[in-house]
MIDOSE-1310 file (N, C-alpha, C; in nm, 2 decimals, decimal comma, always signed):
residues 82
xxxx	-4,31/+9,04/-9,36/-4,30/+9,13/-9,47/-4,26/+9,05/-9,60; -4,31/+9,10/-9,71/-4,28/+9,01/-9,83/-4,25/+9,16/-9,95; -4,16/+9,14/-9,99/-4,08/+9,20/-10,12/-4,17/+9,18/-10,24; -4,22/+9,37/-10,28/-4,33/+9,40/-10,39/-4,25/+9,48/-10,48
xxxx	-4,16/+9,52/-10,47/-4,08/+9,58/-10,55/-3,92/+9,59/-10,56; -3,84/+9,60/-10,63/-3,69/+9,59/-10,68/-3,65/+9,69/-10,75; -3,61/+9,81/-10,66/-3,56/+9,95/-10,71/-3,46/+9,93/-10,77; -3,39/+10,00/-10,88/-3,26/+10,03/-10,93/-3,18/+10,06/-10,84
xxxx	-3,22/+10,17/-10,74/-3,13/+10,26/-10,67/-3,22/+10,30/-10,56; -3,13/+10,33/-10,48/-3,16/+10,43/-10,30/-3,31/+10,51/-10,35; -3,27/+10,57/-10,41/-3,36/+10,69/-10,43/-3,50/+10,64/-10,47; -3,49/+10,54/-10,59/-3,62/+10,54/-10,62/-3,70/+10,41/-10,54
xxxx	-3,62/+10,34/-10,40/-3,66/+10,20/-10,36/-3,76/+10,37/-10,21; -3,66/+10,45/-10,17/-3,74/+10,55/-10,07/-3,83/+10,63/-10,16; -3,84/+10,67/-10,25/-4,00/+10,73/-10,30/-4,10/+10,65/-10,35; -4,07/+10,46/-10,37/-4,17/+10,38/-10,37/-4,22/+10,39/-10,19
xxxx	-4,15/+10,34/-10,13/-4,18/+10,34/-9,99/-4,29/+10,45/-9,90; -4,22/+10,59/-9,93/-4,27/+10,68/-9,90/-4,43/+10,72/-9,96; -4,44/+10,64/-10,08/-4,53/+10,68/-10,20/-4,64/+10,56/-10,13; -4,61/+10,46/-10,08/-4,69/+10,35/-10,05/-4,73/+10,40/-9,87
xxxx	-4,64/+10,48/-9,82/-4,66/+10,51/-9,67/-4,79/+10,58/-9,70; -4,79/+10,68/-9,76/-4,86/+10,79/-9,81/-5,04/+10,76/-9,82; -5,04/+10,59/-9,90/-5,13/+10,55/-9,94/-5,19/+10,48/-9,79; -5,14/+10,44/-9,71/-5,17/+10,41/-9,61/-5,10/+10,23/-9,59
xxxx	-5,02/+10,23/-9,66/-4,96/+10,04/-9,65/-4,80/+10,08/-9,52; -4,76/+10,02/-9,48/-4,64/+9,99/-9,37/-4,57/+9,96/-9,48; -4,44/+10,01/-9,50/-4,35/+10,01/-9,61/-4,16/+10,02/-9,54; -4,12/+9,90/-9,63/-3,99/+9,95/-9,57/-3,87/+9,89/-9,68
xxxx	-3,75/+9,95/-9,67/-3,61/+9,92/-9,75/-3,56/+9,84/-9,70; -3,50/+9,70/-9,76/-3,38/+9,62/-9,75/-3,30/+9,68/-9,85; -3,17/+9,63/-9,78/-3,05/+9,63/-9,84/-3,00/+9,73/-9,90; -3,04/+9,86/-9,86/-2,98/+9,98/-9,81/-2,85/+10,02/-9,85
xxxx	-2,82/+9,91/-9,72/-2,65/+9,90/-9,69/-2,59/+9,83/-9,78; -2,63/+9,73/-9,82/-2,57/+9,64/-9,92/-2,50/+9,69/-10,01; -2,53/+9,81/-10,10/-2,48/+9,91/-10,16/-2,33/+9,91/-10,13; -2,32/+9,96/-10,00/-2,18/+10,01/-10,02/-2,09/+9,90/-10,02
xxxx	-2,13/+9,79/-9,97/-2,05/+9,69/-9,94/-1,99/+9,64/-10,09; -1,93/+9,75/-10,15/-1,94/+9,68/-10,33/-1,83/+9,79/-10,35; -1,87/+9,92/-10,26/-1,71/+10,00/-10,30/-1,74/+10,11/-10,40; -1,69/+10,12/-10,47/-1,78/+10,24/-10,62/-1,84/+10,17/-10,70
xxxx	-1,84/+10,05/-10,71/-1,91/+10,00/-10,79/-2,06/+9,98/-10,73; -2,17/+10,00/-10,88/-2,29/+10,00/-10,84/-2,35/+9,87/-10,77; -2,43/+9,83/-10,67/-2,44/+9,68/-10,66/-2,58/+9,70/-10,72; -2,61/+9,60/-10,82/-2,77/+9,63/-10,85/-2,81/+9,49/-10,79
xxxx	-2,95/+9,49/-10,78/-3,00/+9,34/-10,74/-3,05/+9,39/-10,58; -3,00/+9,44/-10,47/-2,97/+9,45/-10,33/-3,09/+9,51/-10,30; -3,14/+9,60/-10,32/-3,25/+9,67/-10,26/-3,39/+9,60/-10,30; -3,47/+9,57/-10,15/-3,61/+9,58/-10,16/-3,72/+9,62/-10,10
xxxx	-3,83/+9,66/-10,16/-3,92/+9,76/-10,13/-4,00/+9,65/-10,04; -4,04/+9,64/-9,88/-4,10/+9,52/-9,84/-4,23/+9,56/-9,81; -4,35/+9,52/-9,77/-4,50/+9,51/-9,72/-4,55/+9,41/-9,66; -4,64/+9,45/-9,50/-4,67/+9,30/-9,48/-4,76/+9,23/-9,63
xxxx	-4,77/+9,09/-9,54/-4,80/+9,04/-9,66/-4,98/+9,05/-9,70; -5,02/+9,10/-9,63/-5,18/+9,18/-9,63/-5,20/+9,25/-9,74; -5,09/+9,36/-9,73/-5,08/+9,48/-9,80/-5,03/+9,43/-9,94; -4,94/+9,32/-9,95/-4,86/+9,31/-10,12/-4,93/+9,32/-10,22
xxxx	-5,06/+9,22/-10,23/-5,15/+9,27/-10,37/-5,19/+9,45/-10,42; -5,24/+9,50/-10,27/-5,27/+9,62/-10,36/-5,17/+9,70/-10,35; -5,02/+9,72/-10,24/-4,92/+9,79/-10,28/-4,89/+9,71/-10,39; -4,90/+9,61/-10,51/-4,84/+9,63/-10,65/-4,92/+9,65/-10,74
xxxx	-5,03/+9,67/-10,70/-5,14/+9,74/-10,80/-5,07/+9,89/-10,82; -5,07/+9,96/-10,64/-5,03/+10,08/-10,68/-4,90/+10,13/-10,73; -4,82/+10,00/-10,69/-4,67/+10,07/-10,75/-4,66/+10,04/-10,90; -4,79/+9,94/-10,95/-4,81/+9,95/-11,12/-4,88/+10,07/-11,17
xxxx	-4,93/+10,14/-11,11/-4,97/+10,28/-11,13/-4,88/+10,38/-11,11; -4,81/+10,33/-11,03/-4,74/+10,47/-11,03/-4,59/+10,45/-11,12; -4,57/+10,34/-11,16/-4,47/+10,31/-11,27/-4,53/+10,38/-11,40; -4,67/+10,36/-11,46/-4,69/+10,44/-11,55/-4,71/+10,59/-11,56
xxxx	-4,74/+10,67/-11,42/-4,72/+10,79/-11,43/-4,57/+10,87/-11,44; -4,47/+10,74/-11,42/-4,33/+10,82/-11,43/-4,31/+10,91/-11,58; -4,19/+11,00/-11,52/-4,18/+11,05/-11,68/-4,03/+11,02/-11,74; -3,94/+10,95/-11,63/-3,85/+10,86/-11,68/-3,78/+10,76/-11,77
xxxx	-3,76/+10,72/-11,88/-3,74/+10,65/-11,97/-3,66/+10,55/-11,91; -3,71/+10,44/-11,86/-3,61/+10,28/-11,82/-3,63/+10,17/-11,90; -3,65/+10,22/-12,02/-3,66/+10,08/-12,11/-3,54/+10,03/-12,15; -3,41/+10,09/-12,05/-3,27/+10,02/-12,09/-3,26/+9,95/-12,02
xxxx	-3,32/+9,96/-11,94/-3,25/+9,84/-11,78/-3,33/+9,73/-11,83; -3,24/+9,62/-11,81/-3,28/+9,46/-11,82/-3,39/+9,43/-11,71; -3,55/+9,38/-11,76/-3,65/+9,38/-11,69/-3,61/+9,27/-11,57; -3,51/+9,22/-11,57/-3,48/+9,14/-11,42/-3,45/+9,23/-11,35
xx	-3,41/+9,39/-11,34/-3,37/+9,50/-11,29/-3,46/+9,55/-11,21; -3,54/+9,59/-11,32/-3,66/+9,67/-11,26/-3,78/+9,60/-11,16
């Protein structure tokens, strides 16, 4: 498996995943857990969206499509983030 994407957060690393299952790619979350291991504080950096490595070119085609259909404003997060 090779790492196509780097969620902010839980939420948006499982609706890349599910959004890529959808499309027909094998999709899965690391570092999940990593999160909590941090206490209340946010851990950013931890989560990744994985694919075999078959699938990585066009799951980042599609997760660059579906970055522009968001209606979300993340032009604050530092692009090492996103």
């Amino acid at each position: 498996m090779i790492t196509v994407y780097h969620p902010l957060n839980s939420i948006e690393a499982h609706s890349v995943k599910i959004f890529l299952i959808g499309e027909g790619i094998e999709a899965r979350v690391t570092g999940d857990y990593l999160q909590g291991a941090m206490g209340e504080l946010p851990a950013l950096g931890t989560l990744q969206v994985q694919v075999p490595e078959t699938d990585a070119r066009r799951a980042r085609e599609l997760i660059g499509k579906w970055e522009q259909t968001r209606d979300d404003d993340d032009s604050w997060i530092p692009p090492e983030l996103r």
